[in-house]
C-alpha positions as a LaTeX table, in Angstrom:
\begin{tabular}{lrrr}
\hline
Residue & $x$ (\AA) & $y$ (\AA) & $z$ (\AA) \\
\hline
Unk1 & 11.40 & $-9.07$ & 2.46 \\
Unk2 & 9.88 & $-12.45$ & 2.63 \\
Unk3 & 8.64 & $-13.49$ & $-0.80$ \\
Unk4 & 9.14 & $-17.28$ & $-1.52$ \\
Unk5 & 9.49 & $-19.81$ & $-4.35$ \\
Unk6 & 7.37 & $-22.86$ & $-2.20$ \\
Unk7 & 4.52 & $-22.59$ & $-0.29$ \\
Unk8 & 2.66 & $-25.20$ & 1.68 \\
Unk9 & $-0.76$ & $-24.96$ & 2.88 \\
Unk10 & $-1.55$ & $-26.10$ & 6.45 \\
Unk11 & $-5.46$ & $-26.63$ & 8.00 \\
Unk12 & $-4.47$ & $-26.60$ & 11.50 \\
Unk13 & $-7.65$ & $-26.99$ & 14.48 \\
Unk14 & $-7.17$ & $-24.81$ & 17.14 \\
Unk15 & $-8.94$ & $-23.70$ & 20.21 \\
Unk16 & $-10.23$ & $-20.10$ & 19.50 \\
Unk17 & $-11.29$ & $-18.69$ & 22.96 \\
Unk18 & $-13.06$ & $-22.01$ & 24.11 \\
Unk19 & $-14.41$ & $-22.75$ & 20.50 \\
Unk20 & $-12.36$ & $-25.16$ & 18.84 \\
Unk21 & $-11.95$ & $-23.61$ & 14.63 \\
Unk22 & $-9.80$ & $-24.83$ & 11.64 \\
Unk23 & $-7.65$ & $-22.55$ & 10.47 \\
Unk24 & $-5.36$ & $-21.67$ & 7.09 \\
Unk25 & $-2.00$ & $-21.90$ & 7.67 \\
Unk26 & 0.31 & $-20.51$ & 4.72 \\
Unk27 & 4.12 & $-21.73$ & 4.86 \\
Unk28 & 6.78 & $-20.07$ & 2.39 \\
Unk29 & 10.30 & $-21.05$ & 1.67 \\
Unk30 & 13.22 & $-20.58$ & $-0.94$ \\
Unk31 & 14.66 & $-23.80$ & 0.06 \\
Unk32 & 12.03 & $-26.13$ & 0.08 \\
Unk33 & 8.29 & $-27.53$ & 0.13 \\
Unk34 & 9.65 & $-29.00$ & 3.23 \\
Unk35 & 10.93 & $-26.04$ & 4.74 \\
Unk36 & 7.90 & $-24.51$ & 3.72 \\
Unk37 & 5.94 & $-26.65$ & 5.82 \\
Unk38 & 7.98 & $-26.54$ & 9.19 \\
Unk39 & 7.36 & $-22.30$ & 8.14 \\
Unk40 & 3.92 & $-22.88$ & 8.32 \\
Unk41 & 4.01 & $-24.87$ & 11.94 \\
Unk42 & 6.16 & $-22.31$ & 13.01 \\
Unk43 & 3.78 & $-19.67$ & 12.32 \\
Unk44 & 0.76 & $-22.18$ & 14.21 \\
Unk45 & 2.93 & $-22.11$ & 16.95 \\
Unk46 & 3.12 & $-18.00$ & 16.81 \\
Unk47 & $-0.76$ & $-18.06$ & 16.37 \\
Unk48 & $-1.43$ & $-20.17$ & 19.62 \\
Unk49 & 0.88 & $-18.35$ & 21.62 \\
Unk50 & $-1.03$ & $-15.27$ & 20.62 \\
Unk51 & $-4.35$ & $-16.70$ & 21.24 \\
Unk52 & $-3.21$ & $-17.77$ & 25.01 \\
Unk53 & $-2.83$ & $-14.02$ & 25.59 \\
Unk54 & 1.08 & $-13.69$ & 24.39 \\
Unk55 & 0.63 & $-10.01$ & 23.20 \\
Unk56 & 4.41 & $-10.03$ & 21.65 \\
Unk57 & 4.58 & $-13.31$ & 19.80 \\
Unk58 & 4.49 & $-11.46$ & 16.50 \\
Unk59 & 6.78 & $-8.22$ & 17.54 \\
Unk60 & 9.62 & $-9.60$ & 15.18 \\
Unk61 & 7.30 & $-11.15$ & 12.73 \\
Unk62 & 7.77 & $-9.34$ & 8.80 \\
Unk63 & 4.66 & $-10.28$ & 7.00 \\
Unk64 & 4.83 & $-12.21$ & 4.19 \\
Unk65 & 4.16 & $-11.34$ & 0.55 \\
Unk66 & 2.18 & $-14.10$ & $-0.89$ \\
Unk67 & 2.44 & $-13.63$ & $-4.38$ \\
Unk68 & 3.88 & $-15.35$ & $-7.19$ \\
Unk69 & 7.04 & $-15.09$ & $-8.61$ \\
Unk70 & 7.41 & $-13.59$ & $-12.06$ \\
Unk71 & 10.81 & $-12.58$ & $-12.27$ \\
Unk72 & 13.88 & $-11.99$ & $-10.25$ \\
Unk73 & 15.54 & $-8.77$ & $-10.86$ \\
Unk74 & 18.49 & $-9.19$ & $-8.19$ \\
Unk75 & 19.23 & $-10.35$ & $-5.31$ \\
Unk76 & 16.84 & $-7.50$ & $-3.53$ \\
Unk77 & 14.45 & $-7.24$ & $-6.31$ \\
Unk78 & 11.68 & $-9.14$ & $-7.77$ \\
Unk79 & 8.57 & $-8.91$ & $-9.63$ \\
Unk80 & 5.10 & $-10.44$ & $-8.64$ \\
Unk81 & 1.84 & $-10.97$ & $-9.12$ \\
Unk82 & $-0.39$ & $-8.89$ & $-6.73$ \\
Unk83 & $-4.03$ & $-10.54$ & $-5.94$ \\
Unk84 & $-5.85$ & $-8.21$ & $-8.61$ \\
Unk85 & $-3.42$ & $-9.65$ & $-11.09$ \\
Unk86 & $-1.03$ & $-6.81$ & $-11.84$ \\
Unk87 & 2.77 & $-7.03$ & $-11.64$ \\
Unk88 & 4.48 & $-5.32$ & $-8.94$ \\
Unk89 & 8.05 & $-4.40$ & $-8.16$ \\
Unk90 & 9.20 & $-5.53$ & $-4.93$ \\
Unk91 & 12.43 & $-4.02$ & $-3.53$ \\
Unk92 & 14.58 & $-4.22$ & 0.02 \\
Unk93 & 16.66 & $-1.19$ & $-0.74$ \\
Unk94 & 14.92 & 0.97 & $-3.98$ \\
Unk95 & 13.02 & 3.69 & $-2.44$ \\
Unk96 & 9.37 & 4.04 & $-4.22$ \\
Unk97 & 7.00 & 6.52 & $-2.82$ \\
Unk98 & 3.89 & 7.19 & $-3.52$ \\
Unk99 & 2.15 & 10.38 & $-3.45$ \\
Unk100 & $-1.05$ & 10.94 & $-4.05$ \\
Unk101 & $-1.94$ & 14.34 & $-2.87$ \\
Unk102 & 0.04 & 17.67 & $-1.67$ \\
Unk103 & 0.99 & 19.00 & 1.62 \\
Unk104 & $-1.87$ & 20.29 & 3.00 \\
Unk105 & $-1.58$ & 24.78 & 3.74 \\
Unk106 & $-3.64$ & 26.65 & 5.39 \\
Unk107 & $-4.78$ & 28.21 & 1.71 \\
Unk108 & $-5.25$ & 25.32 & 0.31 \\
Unk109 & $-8.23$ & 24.57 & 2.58 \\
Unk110 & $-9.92$ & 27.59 & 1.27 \\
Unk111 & $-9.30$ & 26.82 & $-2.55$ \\
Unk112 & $-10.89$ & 24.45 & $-4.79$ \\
Unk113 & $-8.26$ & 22.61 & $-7.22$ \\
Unk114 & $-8.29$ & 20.09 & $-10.04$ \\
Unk115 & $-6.39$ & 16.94 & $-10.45$ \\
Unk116 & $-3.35$ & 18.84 & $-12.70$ \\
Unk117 & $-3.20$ & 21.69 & $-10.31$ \\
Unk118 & $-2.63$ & 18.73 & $-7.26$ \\
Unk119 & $-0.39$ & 17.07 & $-9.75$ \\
Unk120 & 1.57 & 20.02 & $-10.43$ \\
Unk121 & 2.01 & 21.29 & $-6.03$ \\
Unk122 & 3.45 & 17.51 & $-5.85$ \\
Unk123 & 6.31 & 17.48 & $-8.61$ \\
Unk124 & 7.02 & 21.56 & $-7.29$ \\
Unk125 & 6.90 & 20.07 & $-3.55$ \\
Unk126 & 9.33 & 17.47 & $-4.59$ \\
Unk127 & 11.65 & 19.84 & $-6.49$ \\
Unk128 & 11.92 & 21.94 & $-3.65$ \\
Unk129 & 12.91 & 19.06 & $-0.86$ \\
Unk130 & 15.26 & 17.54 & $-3.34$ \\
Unk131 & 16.93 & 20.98 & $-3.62$ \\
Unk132 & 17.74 & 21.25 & 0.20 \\
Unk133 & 20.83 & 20.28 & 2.01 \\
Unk134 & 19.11 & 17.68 & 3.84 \\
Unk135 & 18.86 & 15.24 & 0.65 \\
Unk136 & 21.55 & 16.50 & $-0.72$ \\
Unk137 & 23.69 & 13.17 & $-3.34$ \\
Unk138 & 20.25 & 11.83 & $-3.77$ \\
Unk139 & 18.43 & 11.73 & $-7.18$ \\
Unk140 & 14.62 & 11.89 & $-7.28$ \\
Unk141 & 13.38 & 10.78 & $-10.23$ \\
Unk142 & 9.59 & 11.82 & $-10.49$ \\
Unk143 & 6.98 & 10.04 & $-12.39$ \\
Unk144 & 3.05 & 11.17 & $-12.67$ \\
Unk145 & 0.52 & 8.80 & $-12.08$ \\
Unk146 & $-2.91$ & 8.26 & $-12.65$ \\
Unk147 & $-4.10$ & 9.75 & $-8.90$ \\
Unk148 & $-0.44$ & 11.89 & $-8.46$ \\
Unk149 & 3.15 & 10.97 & $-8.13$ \\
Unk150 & 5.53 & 7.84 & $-8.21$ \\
Unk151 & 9.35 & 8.99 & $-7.05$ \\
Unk152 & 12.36 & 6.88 & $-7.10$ \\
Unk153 & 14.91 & 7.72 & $-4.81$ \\
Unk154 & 18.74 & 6.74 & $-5.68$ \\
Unk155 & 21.98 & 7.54 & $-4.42$ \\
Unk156 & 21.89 & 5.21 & $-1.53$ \\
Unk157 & 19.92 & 1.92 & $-0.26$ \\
Unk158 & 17.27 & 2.37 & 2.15 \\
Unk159 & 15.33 & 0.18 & 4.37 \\
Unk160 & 11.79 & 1.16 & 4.95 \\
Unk161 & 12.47 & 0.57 & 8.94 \\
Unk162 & 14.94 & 2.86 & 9.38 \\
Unk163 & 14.14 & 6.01 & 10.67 \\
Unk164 & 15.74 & 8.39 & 7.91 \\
Unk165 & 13.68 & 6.37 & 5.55 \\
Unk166 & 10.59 & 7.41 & 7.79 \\
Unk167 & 11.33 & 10.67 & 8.08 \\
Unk168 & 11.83 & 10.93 & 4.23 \\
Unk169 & 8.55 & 9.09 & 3.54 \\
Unk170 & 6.79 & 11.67 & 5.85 \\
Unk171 & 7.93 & 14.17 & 4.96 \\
Unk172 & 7.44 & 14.04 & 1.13 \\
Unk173 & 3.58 & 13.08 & 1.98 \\
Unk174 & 3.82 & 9.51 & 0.96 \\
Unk175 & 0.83 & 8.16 & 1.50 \\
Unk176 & 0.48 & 6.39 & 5.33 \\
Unk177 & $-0.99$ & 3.13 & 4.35 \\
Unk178 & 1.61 & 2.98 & 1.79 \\
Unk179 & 4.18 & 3.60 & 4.53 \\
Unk180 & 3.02 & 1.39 & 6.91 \\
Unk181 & 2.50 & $-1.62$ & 4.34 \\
Unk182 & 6.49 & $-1.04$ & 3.36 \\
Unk183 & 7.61 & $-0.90$ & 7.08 \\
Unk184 & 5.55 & $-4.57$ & 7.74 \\
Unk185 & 6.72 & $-6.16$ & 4.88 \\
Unk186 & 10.18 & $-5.21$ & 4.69 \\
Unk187 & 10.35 & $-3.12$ & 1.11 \\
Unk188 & 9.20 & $-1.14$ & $-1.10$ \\
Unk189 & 6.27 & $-1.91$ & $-3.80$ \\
Unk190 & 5.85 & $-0.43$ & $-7.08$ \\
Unk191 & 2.57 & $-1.37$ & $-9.23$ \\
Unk192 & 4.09 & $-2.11$ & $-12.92$ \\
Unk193 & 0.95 & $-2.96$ & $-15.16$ \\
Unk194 & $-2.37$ & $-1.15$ & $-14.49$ \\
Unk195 & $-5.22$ & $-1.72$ & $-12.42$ \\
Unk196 & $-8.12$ & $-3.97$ & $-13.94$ \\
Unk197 & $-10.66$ & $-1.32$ & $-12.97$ \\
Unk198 & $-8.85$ & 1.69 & $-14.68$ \\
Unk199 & $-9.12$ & $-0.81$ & $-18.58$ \\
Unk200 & $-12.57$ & $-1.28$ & $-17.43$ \\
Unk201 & $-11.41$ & $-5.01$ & $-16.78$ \\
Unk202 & $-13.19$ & $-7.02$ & $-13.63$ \\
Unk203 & $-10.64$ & $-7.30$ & $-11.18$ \\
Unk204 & $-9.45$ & $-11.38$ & $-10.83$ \\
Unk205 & $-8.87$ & $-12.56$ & $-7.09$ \\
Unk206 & $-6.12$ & $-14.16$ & $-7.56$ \\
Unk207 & $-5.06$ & $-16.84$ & $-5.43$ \\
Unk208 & $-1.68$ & $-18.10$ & $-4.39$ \\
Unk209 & $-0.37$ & $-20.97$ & $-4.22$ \\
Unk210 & $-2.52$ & $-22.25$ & $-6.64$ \\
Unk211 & $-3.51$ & $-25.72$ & $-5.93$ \\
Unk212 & $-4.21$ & $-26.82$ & $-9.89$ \\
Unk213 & $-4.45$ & $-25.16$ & $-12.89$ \\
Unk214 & $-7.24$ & $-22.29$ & $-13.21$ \\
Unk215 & $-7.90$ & $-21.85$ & $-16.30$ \\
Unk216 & $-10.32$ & $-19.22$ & $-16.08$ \\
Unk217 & $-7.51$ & $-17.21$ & $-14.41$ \\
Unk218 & $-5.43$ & $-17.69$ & $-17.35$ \\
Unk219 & $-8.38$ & $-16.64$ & $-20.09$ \\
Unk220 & $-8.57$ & $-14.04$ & $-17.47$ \\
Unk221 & $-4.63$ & $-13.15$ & $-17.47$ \\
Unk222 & $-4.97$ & $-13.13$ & $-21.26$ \\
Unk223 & $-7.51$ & $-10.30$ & $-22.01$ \\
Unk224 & $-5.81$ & $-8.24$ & $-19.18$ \\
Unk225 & $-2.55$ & $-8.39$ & $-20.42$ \\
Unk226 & $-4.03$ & $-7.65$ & $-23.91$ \\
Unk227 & $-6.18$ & $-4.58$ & $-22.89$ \\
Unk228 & $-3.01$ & $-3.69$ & $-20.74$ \\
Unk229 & $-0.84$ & $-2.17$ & $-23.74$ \\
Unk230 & $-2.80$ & 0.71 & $-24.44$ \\
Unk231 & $-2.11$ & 1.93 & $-20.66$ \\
Unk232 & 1.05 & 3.40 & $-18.90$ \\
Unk233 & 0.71 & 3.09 & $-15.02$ \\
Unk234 & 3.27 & 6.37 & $-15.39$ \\
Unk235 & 4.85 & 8.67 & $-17.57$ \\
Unk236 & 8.32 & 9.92 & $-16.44$ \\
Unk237 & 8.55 & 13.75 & $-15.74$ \\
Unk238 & 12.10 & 14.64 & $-14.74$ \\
Unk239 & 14.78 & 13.55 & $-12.28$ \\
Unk240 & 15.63 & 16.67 & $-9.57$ \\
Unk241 & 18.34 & 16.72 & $-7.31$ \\
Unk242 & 21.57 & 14.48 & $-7.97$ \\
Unk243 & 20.99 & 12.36 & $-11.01$ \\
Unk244 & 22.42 & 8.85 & $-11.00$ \\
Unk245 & 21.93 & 7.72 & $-14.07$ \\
Unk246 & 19.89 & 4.20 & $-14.72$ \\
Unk247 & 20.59 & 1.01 & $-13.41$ \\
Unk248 & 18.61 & $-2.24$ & $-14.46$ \\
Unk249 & 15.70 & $-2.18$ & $-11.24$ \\
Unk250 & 14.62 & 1.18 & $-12.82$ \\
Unk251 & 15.28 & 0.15 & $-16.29$ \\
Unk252 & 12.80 & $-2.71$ & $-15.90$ \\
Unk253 & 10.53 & $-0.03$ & $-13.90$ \\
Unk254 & 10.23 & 1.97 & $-17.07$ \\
Unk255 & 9.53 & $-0.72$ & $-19.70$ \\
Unk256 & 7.18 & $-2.24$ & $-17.53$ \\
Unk257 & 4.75 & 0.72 & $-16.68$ \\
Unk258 & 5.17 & 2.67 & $-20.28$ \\
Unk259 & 6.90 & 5.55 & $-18.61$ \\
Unk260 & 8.37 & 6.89 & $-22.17$ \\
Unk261 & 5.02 & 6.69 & $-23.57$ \\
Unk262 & 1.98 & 8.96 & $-24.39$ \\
Unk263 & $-0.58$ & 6.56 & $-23.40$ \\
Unk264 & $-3.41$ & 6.92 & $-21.14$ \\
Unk265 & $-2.45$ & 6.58 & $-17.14$ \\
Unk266 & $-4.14$ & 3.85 & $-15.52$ \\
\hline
\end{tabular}
């Protein structure tokens, strides 16, 4: 998981296909601004490479997450600031999936059904895997969310790469993009405060790093974080399979999004 405390900014001119263009170089670092900045040449280097026809220059690259820190949880856990301006929970090894529709049946194709009854084939779906052999030690703990489902998985770390991680995120219908996103970046992601749109708040495009103060972000960050306490992002159902008890990452997880609350899901 690459999520850094310095970034640089780089304008870097490079030939583009016979057409010489100046492009945005971003360079992160936990060390320094310094670092950051022989990140960012690195990654110039990566780009030309690519451009001169080097189809595997960025096989081994893990995309960055170029957001700002808020708070660090652990050593494999922190919480940022995503470019709408919510908080999210970013985690190497804390399973999060998210589910936002059923396992399609052959039935189901044939029969209209509302949001609750979709709600309602996810936490049964999940029940029923949890209850199998296959996942057998693990705890599922299932939350509902505005669109479906949020599960936490415990009983073990995961990486998103691996392929029983895969398998599991398949096979509980997670959705793909929200897959794919975890496998490039290296980790889970778990939205903590709700989105903009859902408070009937604009949505702020957020930039990071910031290169002075934006104050019209912060009278922005303000109102949001104001409208944001009358919303949970999820309400906690039940835990099925093995239950492992809580440990701070979810702790934090559940203050954070209202989970315990009987607020409106946003």
């Amino acid at each position: 998981m690459k999520v850094f405390k310095y970034w640089v900014t780089e304008k870097v001119r490079m030939d583009v296909y016979g057409e010489i263009k100046e492009i945005t170089i971003y360079g992160g670092s936990n060390v320094s601004t310094d670092d950051a900045a022989q990140k960012a040449r690195q990654k110039a280097d990566l780009i030309k490479r690519k451009i001169e026809g080097n189809r595997d220059a960025f096989e081994e690259y893990e995309v960055e997450i170029r957001e700002e820190i808020l708070r660090t949880v652990d050593d494999h856990t922190v919480i940022t600031r995503n470019r709408y301006g919510a908080q999210v929970m970013n985690a190497e090894n804390l399973m999060f999936l998210d589910i936002d529709k059923p396992k399609a049946t052959l039935a189901g194709l044939f029969r209209k059904s509302s949001p609750g009854d979709d709600k309602e084939k996810i936490f049964d779906m999940v029940r029923k895997l949890a209850s199998g052999s296959k996942y057998a030690g693990l705890g599922f703990r299932i939350y509902e969310t505005f669109q479906g489902a949020r599960v936490i998985v415990t009983g073990r770390s995961f990486d998103p790469r691996e392929l029983f991680a895969m398998e599991l995120m398949r096979e509980f219908n997670t959705d793909p993009l929200y897959a794919a996103l975890c496998r490039k970046q290296g980790c889970f992601r778990a939205r903590l405060t709700p989105k903009p749109n859902r408070i009937k708040m604009k949505a702020y495009k957020v930039k990071y790093p910031r290169v002075e103060a934006d104050l019209q972000f912060e009278a922005w960050l303000q109102s949001y974080e104001q409208a944001s306490r009358n919303f949970s992002v999820c309400k906690f159902v039940e835990t099925a399979g093995a239950n492992h008890g809580s440990f701070e990452a979810v702790r934090l997880h559940d203050d954070f999004t209202g989970a315990g609350l009987h607020l409106p899901l946003a």
